[in-house]
KETOR-869126 format. One record per residue (C-alpha): x, y, z; residue number from 1; residue in one letter. Coordinates in steps of 0.25 Angstrom, whole numbers. Layout:
N
+-------+-------+-------+-----+------+
:     X :     Y :     Z : pos : code :
+-------+-------+-------+-----+------+
:     X :     Y :     Z : NUM :    a :
...
+-------+-------+-------+-----+------+
END
This chain:
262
+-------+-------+-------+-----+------+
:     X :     Y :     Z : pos : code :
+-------+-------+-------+-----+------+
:  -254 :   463 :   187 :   1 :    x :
:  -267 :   463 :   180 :   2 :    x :
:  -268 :   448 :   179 :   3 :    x :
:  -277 :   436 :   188 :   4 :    x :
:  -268 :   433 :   198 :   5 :    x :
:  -266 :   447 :   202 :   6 :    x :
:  -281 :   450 :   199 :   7 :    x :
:  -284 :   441 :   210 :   8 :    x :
:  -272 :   445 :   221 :   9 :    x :
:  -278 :   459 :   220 :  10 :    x :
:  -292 :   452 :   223 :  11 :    x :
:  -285 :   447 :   234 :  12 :    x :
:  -280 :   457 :   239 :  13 :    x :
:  -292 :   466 :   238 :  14 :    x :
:  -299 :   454 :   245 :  15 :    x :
:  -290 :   452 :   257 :  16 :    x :
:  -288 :   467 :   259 :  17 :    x :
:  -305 :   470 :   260 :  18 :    x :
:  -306 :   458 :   269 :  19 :    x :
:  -295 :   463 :   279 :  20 :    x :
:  -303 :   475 :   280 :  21 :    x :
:  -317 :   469 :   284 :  22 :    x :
:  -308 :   466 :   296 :  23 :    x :
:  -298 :   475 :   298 :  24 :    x :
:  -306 :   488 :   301 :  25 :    x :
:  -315 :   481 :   314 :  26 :    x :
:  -300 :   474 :   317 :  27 :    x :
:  -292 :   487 :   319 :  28 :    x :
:  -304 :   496 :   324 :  29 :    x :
:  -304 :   487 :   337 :  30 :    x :
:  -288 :   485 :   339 :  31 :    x :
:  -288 :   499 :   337 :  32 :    x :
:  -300 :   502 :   348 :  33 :    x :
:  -301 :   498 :   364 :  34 :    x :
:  -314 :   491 :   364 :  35 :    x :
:  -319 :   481 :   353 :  36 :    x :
:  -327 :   487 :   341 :  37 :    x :
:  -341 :   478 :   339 :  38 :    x :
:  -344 :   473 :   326 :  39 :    x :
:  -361 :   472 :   323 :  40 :    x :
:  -364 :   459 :   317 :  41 :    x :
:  -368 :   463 :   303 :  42 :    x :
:  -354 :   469 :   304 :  43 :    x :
:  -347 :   456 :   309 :  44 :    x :
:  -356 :   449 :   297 :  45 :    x :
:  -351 :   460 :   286 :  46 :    x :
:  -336 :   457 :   290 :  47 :    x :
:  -339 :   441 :   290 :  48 :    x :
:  -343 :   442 :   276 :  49 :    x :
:  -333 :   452 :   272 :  50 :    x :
:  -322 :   444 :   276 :  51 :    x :
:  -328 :   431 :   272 :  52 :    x :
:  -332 :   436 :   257 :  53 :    x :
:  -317 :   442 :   255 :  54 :    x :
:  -309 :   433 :   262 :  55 :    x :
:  -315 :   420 :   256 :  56 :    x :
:  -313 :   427 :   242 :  57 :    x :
:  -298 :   429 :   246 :  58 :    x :
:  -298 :   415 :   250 :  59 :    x :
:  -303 :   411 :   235 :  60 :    x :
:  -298 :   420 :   228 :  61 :    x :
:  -283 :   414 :   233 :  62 :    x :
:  -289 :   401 :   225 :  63 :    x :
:  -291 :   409 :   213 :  64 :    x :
:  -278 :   414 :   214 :  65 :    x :
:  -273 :   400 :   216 :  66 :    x :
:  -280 :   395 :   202 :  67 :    x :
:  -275 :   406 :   194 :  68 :    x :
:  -261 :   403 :   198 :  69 :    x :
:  -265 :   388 :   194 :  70 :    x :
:  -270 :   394 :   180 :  71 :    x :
:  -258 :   402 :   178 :  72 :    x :
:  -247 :   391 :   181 :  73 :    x :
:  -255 :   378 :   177 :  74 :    x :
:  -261 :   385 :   163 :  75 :    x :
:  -251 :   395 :   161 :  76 :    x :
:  -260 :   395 :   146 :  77 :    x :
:  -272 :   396 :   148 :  78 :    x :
:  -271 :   406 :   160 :  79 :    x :
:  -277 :   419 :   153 :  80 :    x :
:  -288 :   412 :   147 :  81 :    x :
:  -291 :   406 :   163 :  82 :    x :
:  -290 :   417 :   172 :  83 :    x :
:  -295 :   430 :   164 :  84 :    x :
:  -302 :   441 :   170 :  85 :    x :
:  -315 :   436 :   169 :  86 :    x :
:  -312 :   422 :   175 :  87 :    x :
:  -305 :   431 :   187 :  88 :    x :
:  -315 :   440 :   190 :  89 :    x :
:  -325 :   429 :   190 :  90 :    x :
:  -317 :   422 :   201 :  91 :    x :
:  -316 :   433 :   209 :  92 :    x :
:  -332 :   436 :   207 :  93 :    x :
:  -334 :   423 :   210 :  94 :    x :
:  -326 :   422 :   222 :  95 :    x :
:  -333 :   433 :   229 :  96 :    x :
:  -346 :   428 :   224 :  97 :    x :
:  -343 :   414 :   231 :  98 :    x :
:  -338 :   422 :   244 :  99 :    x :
:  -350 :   431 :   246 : 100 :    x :
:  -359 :   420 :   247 : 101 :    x :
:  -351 :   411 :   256 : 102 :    x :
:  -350 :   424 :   265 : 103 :    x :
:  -364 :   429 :   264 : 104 :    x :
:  -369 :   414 :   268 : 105 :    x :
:  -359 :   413 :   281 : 106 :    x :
:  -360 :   427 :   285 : 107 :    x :
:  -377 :   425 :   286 : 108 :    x :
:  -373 :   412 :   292 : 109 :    x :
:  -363 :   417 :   303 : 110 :    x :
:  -372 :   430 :   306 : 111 :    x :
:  -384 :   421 :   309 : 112 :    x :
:  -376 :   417 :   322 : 113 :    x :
:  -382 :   420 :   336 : 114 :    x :
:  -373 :   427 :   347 : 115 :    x :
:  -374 :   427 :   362 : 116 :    x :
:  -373 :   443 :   364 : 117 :    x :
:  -373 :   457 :   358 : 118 :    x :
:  -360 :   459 :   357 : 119 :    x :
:  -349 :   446 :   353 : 120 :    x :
:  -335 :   445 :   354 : 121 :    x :
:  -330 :   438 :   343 : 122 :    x :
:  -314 :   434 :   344 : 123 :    x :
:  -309 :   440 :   332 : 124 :    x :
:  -305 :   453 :   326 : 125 :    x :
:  -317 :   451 :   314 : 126 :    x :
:  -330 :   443 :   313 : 127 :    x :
:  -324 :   431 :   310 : 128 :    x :
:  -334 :   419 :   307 : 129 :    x :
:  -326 :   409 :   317 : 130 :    x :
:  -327 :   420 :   329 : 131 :    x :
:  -340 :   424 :   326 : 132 :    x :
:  -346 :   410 :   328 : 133 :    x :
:  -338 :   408 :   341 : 134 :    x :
:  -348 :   419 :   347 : 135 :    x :
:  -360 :   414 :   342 : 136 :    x :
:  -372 :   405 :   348 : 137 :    x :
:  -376 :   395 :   345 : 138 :    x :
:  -374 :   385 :   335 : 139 :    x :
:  -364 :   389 :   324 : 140 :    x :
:  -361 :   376 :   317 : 141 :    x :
:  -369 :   380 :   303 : 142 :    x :
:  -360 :   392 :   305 : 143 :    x :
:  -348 :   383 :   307 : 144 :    x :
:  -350 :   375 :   295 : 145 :    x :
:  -356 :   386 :   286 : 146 :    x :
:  -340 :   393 :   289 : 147 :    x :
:  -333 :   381 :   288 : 148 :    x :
:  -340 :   378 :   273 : 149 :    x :
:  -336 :   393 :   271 : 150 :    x :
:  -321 :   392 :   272 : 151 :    x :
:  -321 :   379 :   267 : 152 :    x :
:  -324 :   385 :   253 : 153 :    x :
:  -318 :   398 :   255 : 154 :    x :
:  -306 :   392 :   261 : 155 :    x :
:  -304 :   377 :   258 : 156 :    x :
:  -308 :   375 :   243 : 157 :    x :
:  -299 :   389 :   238 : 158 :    x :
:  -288 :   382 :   245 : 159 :    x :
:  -292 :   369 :   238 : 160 :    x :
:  -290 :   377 :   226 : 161 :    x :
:  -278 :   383 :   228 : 162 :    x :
:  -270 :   369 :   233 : 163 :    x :
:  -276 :   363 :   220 : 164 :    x :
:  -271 :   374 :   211 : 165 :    x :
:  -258 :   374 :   217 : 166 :    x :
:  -257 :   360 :   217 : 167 :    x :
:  -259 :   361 :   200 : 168 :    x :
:  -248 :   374 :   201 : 169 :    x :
:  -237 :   366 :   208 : 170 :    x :
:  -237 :   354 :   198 : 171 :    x :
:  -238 :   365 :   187 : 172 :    x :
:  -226 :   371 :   193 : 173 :    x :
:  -217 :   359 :   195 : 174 :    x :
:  -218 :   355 :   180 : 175 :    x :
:  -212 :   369 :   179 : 176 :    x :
:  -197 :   364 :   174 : 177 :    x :
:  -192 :   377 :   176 : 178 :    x :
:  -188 :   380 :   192 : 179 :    x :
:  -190 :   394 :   189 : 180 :    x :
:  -202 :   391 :   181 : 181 :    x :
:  -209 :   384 :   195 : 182 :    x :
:  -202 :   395 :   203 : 183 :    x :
:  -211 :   406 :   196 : 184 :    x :
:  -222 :   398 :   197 : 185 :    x :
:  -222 :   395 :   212 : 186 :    x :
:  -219 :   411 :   215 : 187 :    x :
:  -233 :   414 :   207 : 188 :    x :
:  -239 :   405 :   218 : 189 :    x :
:  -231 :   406 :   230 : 190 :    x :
:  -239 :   419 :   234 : 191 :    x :
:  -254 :   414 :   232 : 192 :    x :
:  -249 :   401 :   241 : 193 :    x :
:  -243 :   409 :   251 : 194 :    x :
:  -258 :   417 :   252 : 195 :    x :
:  -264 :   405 :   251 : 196 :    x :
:  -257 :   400 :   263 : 197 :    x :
:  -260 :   411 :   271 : 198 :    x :
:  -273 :   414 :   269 : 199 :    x :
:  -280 :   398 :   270 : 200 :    x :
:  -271 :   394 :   281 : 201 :    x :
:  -277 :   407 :   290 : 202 :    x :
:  -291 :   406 :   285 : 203 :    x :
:  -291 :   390 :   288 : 204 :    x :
:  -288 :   392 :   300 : 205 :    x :
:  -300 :   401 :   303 : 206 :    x :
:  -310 :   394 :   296 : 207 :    x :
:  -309 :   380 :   294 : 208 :    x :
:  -302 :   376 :   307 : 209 :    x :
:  -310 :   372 :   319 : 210 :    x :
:  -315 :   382 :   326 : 211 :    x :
:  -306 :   377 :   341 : 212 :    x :
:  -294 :   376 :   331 : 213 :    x :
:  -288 :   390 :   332 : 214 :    x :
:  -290 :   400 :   344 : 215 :    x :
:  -297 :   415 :   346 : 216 :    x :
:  -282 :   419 :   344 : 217 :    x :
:  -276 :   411 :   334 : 218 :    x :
:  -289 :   415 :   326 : 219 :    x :
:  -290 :   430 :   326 : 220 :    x :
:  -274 :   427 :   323 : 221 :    x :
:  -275 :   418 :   311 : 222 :    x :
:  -288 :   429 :   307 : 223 :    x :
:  -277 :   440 :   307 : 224 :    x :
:  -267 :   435 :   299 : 225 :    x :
:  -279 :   430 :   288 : 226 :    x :
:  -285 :   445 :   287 : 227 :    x :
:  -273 :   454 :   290 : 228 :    x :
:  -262 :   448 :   288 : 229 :    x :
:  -265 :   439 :   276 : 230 :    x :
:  -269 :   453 :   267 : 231 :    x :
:  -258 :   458 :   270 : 232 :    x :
:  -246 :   448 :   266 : 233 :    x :
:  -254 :   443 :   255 : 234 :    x :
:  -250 :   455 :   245 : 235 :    x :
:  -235 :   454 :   251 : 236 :    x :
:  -236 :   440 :   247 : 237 :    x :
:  -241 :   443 :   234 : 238 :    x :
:  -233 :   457 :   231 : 239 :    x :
:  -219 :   447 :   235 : 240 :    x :
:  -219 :   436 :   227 : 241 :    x :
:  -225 :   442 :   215 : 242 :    x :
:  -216 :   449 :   204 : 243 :    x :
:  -228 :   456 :   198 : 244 :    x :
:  -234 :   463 :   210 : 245 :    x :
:  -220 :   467 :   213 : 246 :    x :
:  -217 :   472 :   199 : 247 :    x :
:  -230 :   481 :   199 : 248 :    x :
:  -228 :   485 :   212 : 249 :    x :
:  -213 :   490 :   206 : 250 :    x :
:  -219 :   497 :   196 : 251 :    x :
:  -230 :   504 :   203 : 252 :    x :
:  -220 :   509 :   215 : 253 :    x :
:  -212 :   515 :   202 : 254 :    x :
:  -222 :   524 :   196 : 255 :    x :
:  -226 :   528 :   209 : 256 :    x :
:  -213 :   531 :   216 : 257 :    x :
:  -205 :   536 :   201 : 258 :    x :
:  -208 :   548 :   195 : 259 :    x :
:  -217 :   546 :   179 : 260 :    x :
:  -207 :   551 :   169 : 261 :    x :
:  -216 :   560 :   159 : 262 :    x :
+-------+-------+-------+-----+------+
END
């Protein structure tokens, strides 16, 4: 498994599961209590940038994934002299450079809000940016824009990517003449499309729709399904319909259940 492509699915796993638990600790401390637990504002600004650094590297990181399967299938060749080690690590440097400024810039942004109160009740299980604005006062447009030119970039131009790399895979694919040739190549796909699926249709729907276009309800829902849900199927996803993570997995339940012969 020490190759690129599961290199990055262990990046983003790691990244998925510390972004699940920005939320989940606040989350599950008030379903598990009577009253609401508070959450001071540095806090609510700590979690903002938390999620926004991780969960917009996950959301490139899927376009890096993408251009390595491009590089795989489309330059079978020239493949190991593309994506070595160095040119890996420095995507993923990279990545979470570009994703600490955007959220250091819309964190100082959204913080510099005004509220009517001490205490606000914002209708989410997290500090959401979309929920957090609703409670302000004021005039939030520079806010608005400012999160719209966010997840545009962290949202629209990967997904750009992505389409276009596939785009390239699936000609690549149908000059295949062997069927079982094209078959084996669609399967080393089929799982980052299905992720890819997931994951932009419920961000989307958060970010770059109008703000009127979904309810309180249907948001916290679409929220839940992104940050729980989503972390949780992906390695199911990816531990299904891949014969090396299965084969590994094989082997390592073997040494552990079956006694070592000296």
């Amino acid at each position: 498994l020490h190759t690129p492509m599961y290199f990055f699915l262990a990046n983003l796993a790691f990244l998925e599961i510390a972004y699940s638990c920005t939320i989940a600790p606040l989350t599950l401390a008030n379903l598990a209590s009577v009253r609401r637990i508070s959450i001071s504002l540095s806090g609510c600004g700590t979690q903002l940038f938390l999620f926004t650094l991780l969960g917009g590297s996950d959301c490139i990181l899927l376009a890096i994934m993408a251009y390595d399967r491009y590089v795989a299938i489309c330059r079978p060749l020239s493949y190991p002299l593309i994506m070595t080690w160095r040119m890996c690590m420095s995507l993923m440097v990279g990545t979470c450079a570009m994703c600490v400024f955007l959220s250091f810039q819309l964190c100082l942004l959204i913080l510099t809000l005004t509220f009517c109160g001490n205490n606000m009740a914002i209708r989410n299980f997290f500090c959401d940016f979309p929920a957090l604005m609703k409670v302000a006062c004021g005039d939030t447009h520079a806010q608005q824009l400012s999160l719209f030119i966010t997840s545009a970039i962290l949202l629209t131009v990967p997904f750009t990517l992505i389409c276009t790399s596939y785009a390239f895979i699936t000609m690549t694919i149908l000059c295949i003449p062997s069927a079982l040739g094209r078959q084996r190549a669609f399967s080393t796909c089929s799982s980052h499309i299905t992720v890819v699926l997931i994951q932009y249709s419920c961000t989307s729907l958060i970010y770059l729709c109008p703000a009127s276009y979904l309810s309180a309800t249907q948001v916290r829902v679409v929220s839940v399904f992104y940050t729980f849900v989503t972390p949780v199927l992906n390695p199911l996803i990816y531990s299904m319909r891949s014969k090396e993570l299965k084969e590994a997995m094989n082997r390592s339940l073997r040494r552990i259940m079956l006694p070592q012969k000296k």
